[in-house]
N, CA, C and O atoms as a MOPAC input file, in Angstrom:
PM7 MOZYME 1SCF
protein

 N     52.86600 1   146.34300 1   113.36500 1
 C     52.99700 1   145.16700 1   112.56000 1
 C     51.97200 1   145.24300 1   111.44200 1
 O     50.83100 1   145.58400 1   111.75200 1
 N     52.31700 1   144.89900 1   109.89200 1
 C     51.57000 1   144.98600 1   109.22000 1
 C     51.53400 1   143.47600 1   108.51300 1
 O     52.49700 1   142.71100 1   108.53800 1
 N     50.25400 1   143.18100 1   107.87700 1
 C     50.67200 1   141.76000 1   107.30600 1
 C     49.86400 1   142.01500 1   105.87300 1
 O     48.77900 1   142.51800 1   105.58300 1
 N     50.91100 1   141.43000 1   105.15600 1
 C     50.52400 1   141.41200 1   103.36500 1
 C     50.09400 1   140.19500 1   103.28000 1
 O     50.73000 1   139.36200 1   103.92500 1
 N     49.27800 1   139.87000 1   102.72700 1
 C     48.70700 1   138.59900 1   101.93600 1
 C     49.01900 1   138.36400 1   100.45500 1
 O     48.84900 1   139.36700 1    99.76300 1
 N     49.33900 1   137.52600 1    99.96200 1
 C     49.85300 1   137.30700 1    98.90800 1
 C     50.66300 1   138.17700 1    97.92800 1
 O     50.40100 1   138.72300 1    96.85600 1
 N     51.60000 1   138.10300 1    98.60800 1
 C     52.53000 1   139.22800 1    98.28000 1
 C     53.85200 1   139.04600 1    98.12500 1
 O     54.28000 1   139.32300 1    99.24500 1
 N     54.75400 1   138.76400 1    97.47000 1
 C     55.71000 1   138.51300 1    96.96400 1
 C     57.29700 1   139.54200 1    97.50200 1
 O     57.38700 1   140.70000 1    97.90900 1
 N     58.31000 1   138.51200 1    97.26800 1
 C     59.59900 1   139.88100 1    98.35100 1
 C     59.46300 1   140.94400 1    97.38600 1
 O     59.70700 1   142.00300 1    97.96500 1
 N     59.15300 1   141.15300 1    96.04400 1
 C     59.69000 1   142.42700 1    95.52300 1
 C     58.26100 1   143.33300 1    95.94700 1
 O     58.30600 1   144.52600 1    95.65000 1
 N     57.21300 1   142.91100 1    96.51100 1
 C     56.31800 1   143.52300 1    96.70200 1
 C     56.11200 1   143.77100 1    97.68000 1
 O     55.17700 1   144.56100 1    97.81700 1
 N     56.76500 1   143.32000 1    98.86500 1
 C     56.64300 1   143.74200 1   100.62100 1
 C     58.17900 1   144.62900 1   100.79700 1
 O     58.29800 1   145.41000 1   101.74100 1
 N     59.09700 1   144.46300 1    99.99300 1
 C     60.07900 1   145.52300 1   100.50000 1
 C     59.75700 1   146.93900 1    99.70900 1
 O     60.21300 1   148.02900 1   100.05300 1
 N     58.56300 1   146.62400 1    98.16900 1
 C     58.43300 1   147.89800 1    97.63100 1
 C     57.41200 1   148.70400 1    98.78000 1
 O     57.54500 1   149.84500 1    99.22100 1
 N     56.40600 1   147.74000 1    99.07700 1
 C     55.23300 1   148.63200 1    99.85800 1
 C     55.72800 1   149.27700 1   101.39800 1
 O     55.12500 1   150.15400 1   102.01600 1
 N     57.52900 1   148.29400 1   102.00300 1
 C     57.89100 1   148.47200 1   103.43900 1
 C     58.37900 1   150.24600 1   102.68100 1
 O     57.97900 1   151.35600 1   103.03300 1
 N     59.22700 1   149.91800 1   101.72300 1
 C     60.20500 1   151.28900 1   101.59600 1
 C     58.94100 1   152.52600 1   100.97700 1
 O     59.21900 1   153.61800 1   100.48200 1
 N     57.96200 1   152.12400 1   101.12600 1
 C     56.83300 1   153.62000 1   100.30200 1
 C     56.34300 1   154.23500 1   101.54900 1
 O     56.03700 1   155.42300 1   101.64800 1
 N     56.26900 1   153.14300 1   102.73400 1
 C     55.80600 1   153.46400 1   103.71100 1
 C     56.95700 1   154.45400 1   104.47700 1
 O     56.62100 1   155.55600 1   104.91200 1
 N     57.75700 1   154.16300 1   104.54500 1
 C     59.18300 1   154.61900 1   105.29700 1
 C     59.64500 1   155.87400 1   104.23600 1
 O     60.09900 1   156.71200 1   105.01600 1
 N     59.70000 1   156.13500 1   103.59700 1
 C     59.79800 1   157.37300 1   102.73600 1
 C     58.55300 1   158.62900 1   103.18300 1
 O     58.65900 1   159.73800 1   103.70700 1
 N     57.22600 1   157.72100 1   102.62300 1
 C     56.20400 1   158.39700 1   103.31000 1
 C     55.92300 1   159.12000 1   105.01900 1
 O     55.50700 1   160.20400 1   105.42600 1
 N     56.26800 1   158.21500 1   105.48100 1
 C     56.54200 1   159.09700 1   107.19100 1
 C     57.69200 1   160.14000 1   106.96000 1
 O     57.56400 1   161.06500 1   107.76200 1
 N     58.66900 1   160.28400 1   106.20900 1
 C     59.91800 1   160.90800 1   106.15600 1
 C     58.66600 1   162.20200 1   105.44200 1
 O     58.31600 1   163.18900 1   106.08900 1
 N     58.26100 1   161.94300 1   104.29200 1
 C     57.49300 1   163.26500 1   103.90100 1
 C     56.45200 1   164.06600 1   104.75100 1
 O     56.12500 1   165.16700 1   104.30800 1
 N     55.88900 1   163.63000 1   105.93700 1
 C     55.05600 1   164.32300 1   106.42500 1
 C     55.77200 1   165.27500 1   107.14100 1
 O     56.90200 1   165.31100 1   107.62800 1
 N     54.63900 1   166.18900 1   107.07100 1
 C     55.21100 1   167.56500 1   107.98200 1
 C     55.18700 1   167.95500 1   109.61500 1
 O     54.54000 1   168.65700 1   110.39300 1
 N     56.13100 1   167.18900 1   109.61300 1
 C     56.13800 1   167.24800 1   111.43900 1
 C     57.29700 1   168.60200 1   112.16800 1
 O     58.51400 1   168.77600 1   112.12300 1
 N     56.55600 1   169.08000 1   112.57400 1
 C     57.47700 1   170.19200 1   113.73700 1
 C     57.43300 1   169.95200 1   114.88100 1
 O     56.64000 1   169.11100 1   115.30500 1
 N     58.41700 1   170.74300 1   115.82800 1
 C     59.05800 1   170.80100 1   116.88500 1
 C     59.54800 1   171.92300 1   117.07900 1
 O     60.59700 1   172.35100 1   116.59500 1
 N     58.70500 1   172.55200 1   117.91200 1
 C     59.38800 1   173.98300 1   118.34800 1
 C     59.72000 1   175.35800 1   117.41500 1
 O     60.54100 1   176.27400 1   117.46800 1
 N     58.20700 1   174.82500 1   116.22000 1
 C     58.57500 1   175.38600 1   114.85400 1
 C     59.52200 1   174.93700 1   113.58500 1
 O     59.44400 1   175.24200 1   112.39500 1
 N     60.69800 1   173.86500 1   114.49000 1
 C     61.57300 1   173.73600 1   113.31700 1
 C     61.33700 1   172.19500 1   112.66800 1
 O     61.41700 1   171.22700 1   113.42400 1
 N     61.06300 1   172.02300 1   111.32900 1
 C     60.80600 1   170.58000 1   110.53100 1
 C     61.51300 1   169.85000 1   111.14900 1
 O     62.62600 1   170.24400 1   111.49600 1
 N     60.97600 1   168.33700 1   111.51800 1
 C     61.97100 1   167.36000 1   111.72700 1
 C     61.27600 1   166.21500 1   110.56100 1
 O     60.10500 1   166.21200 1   110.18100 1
 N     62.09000 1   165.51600 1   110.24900 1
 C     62.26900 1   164.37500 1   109.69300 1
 C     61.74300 1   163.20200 1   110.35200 1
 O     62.17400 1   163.24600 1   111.50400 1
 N     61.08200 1   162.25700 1   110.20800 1
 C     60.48600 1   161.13900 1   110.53000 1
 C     61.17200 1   159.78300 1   109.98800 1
 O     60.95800 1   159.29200 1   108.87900 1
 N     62.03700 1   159.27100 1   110.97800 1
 C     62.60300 1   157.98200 1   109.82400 1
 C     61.83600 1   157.21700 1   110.67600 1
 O     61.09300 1   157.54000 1   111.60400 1
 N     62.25400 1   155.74200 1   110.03000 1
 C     62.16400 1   154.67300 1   110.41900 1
 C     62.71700 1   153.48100 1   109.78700 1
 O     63.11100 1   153.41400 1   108.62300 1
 N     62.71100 1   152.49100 1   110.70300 1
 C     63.69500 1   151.23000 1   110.62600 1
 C     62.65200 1   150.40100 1   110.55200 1
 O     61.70100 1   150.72500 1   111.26200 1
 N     62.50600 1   149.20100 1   109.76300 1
 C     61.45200 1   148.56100 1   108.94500 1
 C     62.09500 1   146.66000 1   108.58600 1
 O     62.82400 1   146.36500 1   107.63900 1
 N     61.67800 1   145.89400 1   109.39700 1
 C     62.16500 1   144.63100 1   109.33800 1
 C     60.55300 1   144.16400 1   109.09700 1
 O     59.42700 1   144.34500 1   109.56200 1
 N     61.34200 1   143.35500 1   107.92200 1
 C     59.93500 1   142.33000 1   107.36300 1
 C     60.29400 1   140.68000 1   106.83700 1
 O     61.49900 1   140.47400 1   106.69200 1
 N     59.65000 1   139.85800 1   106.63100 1
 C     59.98400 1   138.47800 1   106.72400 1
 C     58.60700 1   137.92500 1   105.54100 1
 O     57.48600 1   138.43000 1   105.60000 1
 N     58.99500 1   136.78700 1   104.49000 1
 C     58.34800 1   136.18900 1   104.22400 1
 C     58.15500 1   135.17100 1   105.16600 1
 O     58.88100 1   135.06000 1   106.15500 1
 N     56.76900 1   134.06000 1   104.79900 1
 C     56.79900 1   133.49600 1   105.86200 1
 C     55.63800 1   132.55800 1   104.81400 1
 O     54.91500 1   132.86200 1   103.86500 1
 N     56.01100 1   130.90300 1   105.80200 1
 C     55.19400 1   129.91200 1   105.12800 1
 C     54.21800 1   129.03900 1   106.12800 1
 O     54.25100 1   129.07800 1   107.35800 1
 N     53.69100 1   128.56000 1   105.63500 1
 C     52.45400 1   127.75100 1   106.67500 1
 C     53.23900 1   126.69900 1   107.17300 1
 O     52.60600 1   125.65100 1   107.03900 1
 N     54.12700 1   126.54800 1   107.59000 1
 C     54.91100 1   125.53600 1   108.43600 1
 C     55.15700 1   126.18900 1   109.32700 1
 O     55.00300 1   125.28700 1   110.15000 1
 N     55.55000 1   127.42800 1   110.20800 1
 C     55.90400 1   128.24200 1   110.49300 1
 C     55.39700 1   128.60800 1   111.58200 1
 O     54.20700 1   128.87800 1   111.42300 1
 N     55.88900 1   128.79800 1   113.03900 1
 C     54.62600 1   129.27700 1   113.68800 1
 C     54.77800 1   130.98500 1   113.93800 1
 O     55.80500 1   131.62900 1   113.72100 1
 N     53.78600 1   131.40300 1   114.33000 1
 C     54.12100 1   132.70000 1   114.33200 1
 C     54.91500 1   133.25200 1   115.08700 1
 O     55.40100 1   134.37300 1   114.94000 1
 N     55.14900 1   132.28900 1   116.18700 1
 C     56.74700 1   133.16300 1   117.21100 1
 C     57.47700 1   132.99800 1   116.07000 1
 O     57.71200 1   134.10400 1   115.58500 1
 N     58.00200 1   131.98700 1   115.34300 1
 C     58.83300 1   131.47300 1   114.58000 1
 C     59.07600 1   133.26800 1   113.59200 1
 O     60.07300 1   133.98200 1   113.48800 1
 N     57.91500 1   133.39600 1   113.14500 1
 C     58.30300 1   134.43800 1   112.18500 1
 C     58.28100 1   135.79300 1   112.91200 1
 O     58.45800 1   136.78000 1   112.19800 1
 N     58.15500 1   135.92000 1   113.77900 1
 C     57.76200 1   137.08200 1   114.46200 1
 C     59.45000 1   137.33100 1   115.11500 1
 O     59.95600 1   138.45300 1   115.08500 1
 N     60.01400 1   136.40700 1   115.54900 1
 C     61.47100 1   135.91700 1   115.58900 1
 C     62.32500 1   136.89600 1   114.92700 1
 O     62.94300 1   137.89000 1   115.30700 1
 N     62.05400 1   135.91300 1   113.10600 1
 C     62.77000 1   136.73300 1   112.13000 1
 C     62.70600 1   137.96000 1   111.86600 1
 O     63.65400 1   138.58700 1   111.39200 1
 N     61.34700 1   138.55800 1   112.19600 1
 C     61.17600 1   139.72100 1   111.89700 1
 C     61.75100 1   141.10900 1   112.80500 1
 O     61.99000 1   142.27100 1   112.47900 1
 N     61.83600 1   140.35900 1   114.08900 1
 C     62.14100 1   141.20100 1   115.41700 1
 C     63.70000 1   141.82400 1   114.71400 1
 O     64.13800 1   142.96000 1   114.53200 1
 N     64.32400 1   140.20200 1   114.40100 1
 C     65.87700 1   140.28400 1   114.52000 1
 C     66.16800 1   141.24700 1   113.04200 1
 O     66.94500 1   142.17300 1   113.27500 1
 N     65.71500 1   141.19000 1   111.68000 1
 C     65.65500 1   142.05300 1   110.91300 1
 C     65.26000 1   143.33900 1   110.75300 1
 O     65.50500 1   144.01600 1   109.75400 1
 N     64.52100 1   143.77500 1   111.91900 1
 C     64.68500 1   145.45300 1   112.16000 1
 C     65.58200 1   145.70200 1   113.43700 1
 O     65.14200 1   146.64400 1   114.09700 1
 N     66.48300 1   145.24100 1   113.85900 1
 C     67.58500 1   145.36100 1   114.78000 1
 C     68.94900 1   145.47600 1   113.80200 1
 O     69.97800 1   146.12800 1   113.98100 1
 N     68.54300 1   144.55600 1   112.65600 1
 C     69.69000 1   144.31700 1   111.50600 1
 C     69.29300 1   146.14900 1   110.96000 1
 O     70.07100 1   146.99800 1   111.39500 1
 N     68.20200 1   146.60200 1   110.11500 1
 C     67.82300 1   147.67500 1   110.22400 1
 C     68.25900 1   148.97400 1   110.38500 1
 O     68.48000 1   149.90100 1   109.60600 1
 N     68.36000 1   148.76100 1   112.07100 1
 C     68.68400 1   149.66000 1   112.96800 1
 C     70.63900 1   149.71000 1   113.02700 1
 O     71.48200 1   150.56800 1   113.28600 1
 N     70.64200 1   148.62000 1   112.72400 1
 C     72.45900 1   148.82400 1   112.72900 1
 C     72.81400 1   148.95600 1   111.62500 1
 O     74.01200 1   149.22800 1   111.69900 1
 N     72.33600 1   148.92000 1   110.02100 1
 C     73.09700 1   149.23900 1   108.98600 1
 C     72.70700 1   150.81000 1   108.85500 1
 O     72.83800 1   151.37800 1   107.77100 1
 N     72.14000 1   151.60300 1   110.20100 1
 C     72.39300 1   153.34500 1   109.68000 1
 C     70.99100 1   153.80800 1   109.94100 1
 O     70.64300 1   154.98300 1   109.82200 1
 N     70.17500 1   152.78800 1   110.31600 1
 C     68.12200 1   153.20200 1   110.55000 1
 C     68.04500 1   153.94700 1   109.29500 1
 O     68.93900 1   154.30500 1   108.52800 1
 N     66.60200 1   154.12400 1   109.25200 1
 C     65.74900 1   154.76300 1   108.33500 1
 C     65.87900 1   153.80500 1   106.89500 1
 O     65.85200 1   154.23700 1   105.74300 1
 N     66.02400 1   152.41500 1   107.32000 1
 C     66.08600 1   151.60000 1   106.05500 1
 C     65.15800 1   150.14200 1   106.34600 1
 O     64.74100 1   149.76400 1   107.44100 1
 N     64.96800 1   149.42000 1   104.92300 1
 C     64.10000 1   148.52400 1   105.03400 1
 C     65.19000 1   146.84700 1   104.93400 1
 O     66.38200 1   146.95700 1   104.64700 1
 N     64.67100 1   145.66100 1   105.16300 1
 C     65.23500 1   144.62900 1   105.60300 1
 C     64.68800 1   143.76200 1   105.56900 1
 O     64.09800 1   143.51600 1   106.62100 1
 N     64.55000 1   143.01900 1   104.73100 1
 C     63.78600 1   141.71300 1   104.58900 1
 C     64.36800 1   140.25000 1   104.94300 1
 O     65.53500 1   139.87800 1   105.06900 1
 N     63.31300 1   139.64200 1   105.04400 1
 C     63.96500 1   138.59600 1   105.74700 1
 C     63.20500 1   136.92600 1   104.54500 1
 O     62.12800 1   136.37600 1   104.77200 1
 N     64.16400 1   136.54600 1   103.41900 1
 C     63.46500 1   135.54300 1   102.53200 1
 C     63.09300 1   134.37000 1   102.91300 1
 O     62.12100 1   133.77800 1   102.44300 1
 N     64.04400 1   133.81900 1   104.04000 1
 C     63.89600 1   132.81200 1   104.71900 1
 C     62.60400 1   131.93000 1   104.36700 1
 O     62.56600 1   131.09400 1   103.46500 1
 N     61.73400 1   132.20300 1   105.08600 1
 C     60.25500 1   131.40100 1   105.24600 1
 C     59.85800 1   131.22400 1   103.61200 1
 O     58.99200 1   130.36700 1   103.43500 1
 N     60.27100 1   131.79000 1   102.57900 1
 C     59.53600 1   131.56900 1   101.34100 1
 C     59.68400 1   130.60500 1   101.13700 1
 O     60.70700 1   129.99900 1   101.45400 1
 N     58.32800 1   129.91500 1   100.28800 1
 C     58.04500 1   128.69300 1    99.65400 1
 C     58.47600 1   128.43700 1    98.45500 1
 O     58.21400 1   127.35800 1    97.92200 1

């Protein structure tokens, strides 16, 4: 779990998808042969009304969303914005 502070949706799905590209670039092997590193990446704005199950909720259910449009993609969740 990572948490941005003042950070805006075009700025938490740019920093989710740099991160998720970035694991894809490192050089990981197996048995000698490159593998690929994906990942599935659900993120949520979120407001001070909010409790944190509340957003932790949205966020669970948006990397499940994630995981079913094909993994190795990012998913935001605008909901909670103010």
């Amino acid at each position: 779990m990572f948490l941005f502070e003042n950070t805006p949706v075009t700025g938490l799905h740019h920093k989710l998808e740099k991160l998720r590209t970035r694991l894809m670039d490192l050089p990981f092997k197996f048995r000698q042969e490159r593998m690929a590193i994906t990942a599935s990446l659900g993120g949520a704005m979120f407001s001070a009304k909010e409790t944190a199950e509340q957003v932790f909720e949205r966020v669970d259910k948006k990397l499940y969303e994630a995981k079913r449009a094909g993994r190795n993609c990012v998913v935001i969740d605008e909901n909670g914005c103010v």
